[in-house]
C-alpha positions in Angstrom: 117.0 78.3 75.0 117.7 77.0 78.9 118.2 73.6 80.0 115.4 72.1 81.4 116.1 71.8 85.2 116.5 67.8 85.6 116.8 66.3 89.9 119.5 64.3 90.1 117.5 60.9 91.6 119.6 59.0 94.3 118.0 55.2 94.4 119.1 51.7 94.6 120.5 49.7 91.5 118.1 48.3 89.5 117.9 46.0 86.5 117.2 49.2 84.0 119.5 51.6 85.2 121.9 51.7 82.1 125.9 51.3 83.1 126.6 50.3 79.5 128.6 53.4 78.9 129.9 54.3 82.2 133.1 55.6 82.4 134.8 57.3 85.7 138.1 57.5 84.3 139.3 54.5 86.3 138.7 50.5 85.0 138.5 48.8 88.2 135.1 50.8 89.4 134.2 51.3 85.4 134.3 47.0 85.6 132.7 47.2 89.1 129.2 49.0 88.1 129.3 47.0 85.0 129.9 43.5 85.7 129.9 42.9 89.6 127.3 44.8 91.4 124.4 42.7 90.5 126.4 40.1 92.1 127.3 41.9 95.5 123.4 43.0 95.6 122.7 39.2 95.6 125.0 38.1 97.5 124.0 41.1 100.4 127.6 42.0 101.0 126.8 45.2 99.1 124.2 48.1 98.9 124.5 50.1 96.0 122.8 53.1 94.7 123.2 55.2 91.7 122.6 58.6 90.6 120.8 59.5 87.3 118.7 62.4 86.0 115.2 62.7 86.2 113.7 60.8 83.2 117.0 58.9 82.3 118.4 55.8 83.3 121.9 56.7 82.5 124.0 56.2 85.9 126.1 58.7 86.3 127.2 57.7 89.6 127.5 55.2 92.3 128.5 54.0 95.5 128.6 51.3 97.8 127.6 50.7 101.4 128.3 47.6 103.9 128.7 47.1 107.4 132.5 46.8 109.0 134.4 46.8 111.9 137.6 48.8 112.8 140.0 47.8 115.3 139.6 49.7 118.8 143.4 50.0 118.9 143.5 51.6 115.2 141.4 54.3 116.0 142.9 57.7 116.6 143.3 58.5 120.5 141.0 61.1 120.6 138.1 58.9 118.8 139.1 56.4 121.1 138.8 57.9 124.4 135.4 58.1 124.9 134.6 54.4 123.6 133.4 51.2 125.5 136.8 49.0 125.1 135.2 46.6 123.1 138.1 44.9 120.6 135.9 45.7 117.4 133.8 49.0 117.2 130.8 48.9 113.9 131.2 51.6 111.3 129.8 51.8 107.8 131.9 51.3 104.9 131.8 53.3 101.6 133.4 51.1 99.8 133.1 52.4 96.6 132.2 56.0 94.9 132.6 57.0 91.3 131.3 59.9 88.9 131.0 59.2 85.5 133.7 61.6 83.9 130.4 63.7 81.9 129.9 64.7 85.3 133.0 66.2 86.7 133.5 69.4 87.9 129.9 69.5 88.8 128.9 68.5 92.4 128.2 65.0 91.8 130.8 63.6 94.0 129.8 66.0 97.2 126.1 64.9 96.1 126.8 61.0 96.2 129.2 61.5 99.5 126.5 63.8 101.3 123.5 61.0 99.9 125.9 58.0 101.3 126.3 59.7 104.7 122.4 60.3 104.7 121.5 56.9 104.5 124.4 55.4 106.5 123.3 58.2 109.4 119.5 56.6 108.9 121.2 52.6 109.3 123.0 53.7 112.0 119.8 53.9 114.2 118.7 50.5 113.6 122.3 48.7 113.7 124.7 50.4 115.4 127.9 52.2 113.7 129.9 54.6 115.0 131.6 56.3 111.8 131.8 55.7 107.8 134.8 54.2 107.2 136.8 54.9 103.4 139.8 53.4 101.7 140.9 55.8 99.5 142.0 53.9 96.4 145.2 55.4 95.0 144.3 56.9 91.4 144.5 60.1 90.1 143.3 62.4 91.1 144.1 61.4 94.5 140.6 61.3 96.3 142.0 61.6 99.9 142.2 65.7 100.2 138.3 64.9 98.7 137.4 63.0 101.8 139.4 65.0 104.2 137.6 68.4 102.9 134.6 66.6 104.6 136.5 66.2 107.8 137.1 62.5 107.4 140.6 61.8 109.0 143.6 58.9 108.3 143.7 55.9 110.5 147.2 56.4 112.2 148.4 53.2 110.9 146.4 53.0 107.8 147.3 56.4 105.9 144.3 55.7 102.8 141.6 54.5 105.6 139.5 57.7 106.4 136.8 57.8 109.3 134.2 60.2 109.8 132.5 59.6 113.1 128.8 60.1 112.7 128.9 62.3 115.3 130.5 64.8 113.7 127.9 65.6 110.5 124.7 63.9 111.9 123.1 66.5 113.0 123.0 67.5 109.2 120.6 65.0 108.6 118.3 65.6 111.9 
């Protein structure tokens, strides 16, 4: 007998989506979905939206948007060369991402990363933002080469900040 073919559902965090039993292998962003989402949702210095199955409420993964600045003079040369010199430039920040380990090995993570960018490609043409901005938390597996597969790059300074400058994947999304 097949598997029923089941879309994964990318949506915002809601009151029934069950994180009970989430477990991505690492406890800060286990404790994260768990405890202190609701919180950053109320508190508007987080978006978050899961991933389930069609006709569960299992979350099987997550991630995190919010609006940052970067430094002009932290940027890479060649990123900064065609900026206005203003001291802050916007970018988006994915602040966190995490499959729950049921999951792995199965697309999830380029499906939440390739979701995120979506949306933060959508924001950026109603408040401005020049890239997504990541700091890559250091756990193993180290999610850096991850990132970097998706042609995000290091901040020269700031080795585990990645930046993907929108202009790079948006017309993906056009």
């Amino acid at each position: 007998m097949t598997e029923r073919f089941t879309a994964p559902i990318f949506e915002p965090l809601q009151t029934e989506h069950d994180r009970s039993n989430f477990d991505c292998g690492v406890e800060p962003l286990n404790r994260y979905i768990k405890e202190l989402a609701s919180q950053d949702i109320r508190r508007k210095t987080a978006a978050v939206f899961v991933l389930r199955k069609e006709g569960s409420a299992k979350v099987l993964g997550y991630y995190t948007l919010s609006q940052c600045s970067i430094q002009l003079e932290h940027l890479p040369e060649a990123l900064r060369k065609n900026l206005p010199r203003y001291p802050q430039i916007p970018t988006t920040l994915l602040g966190r991402m995490a499959v729950d380990q049921s999951c792995r090995g199965q697309g999830s993570g380029r499906l939440l990363l390739m979701d995120a960018l979506r949306r933060a490609s959508l924001a950026s043409h109603s408040v401005a933002s020049f890239a997504v901005v990541v700091d890559a938390m250091q756990v193993d597996p180290d999610p850096i080469e991850f990132y970097r597969s998706y042609d995000f790059e290091a901040l020269p300074e700031q080795p585990r900040r990645l930046i993907l400058p929108f202009h790079r994947y948006e017309k993906l999304f056009e």
